[in-house]
Structure formats: structure tokens, C-alpha cells
Biopython code that builds the backbone (N, CA, C, O; Angstrom):
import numpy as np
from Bio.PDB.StructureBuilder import StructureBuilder

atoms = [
    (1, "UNK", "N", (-16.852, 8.365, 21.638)),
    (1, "UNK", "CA", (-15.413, 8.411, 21.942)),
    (1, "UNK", "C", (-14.772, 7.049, 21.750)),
    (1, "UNK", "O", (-13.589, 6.743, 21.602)),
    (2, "UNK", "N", (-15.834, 6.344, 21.792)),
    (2, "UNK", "CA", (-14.870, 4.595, 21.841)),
    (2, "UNK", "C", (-14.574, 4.638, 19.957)),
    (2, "UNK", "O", (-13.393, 4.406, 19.698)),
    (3, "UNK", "N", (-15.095, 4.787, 19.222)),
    (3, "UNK", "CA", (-14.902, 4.811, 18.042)),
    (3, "UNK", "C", (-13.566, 5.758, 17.396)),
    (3, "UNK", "O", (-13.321, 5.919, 16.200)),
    (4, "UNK", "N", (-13.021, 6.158, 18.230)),
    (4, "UNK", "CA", (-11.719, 7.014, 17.027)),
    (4, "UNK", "C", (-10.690, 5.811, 17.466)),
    (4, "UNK", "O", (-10.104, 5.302, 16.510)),
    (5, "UNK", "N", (-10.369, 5.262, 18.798)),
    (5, "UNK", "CA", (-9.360, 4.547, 18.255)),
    (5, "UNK", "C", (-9.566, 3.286, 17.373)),
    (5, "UNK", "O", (-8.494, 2.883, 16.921)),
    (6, "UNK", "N", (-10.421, 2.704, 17.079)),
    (6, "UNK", "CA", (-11.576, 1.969, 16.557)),
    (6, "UNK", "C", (-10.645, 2.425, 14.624)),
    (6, "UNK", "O", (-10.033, 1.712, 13.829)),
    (7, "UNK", "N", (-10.978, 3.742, 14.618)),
    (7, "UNK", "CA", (-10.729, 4.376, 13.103)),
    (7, "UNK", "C", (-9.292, 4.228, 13.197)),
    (7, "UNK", "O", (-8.858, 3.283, 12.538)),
    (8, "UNK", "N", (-8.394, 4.940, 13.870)),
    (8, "UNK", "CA", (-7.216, 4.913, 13.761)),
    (8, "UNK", "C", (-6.559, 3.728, 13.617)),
    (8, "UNK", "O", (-5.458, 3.515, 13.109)),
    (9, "UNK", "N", (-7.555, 2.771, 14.252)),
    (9, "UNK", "CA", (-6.816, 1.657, 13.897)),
    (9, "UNK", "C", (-6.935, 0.881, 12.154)),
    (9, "UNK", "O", (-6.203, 0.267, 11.377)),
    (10, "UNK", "N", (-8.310, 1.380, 12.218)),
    (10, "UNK", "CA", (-8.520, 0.884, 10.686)),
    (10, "UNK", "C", (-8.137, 1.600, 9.400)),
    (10, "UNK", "O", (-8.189, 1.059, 8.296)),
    (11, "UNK", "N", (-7.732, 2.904, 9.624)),
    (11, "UNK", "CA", (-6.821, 3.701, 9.046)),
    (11, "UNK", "C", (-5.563, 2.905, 8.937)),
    (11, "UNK", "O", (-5.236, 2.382, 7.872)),
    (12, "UNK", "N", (-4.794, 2.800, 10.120)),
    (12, "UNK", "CA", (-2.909, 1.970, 10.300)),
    (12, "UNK", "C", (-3.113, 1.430, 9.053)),
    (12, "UNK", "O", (-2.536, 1.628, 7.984)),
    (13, "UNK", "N", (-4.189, 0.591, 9.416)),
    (13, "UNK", "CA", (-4.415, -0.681, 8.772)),
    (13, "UNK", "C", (-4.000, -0.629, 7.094)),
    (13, "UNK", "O", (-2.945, -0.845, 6.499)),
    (14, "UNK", "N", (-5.380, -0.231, 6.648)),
    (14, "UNK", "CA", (-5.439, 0.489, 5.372)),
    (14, "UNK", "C", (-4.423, 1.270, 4.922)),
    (14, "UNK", "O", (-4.261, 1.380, 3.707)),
    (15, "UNK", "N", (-3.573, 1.937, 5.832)),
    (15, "UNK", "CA", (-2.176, 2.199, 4.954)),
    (15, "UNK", "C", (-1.396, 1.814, 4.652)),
    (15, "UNK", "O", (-0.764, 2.124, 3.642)),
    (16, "UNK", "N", (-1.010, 0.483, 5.905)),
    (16, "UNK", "CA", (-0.004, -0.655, 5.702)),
    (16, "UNK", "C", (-0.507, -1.328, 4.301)),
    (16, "UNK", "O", (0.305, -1.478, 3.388)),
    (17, "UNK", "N", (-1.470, -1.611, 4.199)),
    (17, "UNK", "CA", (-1.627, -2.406, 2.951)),
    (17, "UNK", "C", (-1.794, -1.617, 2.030)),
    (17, "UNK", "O", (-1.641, -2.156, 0.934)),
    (18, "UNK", "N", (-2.044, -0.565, 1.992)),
    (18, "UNK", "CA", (-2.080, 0.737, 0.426)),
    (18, "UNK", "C", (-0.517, 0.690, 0.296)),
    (18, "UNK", "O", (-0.122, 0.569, -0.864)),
    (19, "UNK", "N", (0.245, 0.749, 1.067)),
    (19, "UNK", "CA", (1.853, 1.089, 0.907)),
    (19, "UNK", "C", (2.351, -0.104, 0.267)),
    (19, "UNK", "O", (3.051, -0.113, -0.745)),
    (20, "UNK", "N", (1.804, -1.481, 1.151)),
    (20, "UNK", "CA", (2.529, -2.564, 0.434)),
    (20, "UNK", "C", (2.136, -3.047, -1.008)),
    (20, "UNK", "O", (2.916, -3.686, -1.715)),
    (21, "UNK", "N", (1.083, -2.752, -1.325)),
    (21, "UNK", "CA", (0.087, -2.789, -3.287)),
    (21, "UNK", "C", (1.321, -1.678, -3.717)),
    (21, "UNK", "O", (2.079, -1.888, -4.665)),
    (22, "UNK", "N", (1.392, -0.329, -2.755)),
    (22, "UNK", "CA", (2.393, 0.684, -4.074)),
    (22, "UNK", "C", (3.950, -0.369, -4.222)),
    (22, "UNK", "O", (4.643, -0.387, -5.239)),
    (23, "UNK", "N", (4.175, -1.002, -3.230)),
    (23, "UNK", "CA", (5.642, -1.179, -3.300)),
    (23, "UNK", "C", (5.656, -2.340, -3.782)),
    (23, "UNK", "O", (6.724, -2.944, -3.884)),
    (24, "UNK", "N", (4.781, -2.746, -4.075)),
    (24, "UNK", "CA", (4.711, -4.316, -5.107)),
    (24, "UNK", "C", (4.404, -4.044, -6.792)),
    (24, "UNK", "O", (4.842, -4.675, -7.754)),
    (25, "UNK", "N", (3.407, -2.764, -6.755)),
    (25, "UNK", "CA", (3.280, -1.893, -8.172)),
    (25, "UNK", "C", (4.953, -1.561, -8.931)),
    (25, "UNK", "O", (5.455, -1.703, -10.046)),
    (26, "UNK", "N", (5.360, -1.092, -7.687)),
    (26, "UNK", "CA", (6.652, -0.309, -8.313)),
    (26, "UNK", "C", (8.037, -1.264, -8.458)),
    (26, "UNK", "O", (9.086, -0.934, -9.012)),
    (27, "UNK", "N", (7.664, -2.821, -7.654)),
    (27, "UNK", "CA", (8.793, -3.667, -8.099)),
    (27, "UNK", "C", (8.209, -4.365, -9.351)),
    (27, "UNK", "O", (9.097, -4.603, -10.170)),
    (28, "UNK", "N", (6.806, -4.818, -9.794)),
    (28, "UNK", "CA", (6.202, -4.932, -10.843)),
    (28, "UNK", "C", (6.606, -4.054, -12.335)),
    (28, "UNK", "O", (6.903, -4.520, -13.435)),
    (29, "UNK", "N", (6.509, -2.850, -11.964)),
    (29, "UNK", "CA", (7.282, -1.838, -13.237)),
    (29, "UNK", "C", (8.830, -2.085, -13.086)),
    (29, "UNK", "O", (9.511, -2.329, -14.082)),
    (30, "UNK", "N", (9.130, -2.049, -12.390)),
    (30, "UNK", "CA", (10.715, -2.269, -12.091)),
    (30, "UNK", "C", (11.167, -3.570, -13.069)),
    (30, "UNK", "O", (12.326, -3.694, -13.463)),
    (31, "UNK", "N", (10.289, -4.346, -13.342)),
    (31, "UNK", "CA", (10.689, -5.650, -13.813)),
    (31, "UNK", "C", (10.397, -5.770, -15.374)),
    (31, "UNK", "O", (11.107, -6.317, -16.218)),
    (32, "UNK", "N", (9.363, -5.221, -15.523)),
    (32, "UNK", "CA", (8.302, -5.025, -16.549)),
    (32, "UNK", "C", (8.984, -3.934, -17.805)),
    (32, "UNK", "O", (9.012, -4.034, -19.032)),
    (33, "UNK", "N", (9.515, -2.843, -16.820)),
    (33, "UNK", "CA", (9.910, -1.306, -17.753)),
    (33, "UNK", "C", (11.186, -2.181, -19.230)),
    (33, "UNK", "O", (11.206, -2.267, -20.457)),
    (34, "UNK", "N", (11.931, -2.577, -18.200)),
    (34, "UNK", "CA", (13.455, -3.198, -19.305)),
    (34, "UNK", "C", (12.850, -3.910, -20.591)),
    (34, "UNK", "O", (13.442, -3.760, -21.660)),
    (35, "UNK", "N", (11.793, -4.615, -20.537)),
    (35, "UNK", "CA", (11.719, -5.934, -22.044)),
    (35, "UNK", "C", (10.634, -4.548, -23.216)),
    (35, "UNK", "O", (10.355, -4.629, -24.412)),
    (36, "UNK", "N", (10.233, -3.234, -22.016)),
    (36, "UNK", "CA", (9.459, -2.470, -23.699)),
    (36, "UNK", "C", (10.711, -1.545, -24.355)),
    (36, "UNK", "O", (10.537, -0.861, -25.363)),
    (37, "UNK", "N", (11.761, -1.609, -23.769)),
    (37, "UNK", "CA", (12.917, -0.962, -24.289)),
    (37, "UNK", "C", (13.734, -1.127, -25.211)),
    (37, "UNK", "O", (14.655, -0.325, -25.370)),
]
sb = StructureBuilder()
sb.init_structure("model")
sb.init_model(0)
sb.init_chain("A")
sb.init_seg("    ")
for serial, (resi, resn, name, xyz) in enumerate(atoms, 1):
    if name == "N":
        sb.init_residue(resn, " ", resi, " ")
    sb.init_atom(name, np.array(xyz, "f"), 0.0, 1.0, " ", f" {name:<3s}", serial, name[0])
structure = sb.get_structure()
């Protein structure tokens, strides 16, 4: 039982930073898309 909040926390975790890689991906294309046009 001591281990799920243990996960949940390392889950938060791991999403905060999966979200912030997508939202740095997508200002990366954002910048990138205009000069193959």
C-alpha cells in the first residue's frame, strides 16, 4: 500500500515532463514549418 502513492507520484511526474517535450516539439515545428514553404 505504501507504493501507489509512491507511483502516482512518479506518474505526475512523468507527465509534467512528457507534456513539456510535446509543447517544446510543437513550438519547435511552429518555427521550423514557415522556411520549408
Amino acid at each position: 500500500s505504501l507504493s501507489s502513492p509512491v507511483l502516482a507520484a512518479v506518474s505526475e511526474r512523468y507527465y509534467k515532463v512528457t507534456a513539456e517535450a510535446l509543447r517544446v516539439c510543437g513550438e519547435l515545428v511552429r518555427v521550423v514549418r514557415p522556411s520549408f514553404e
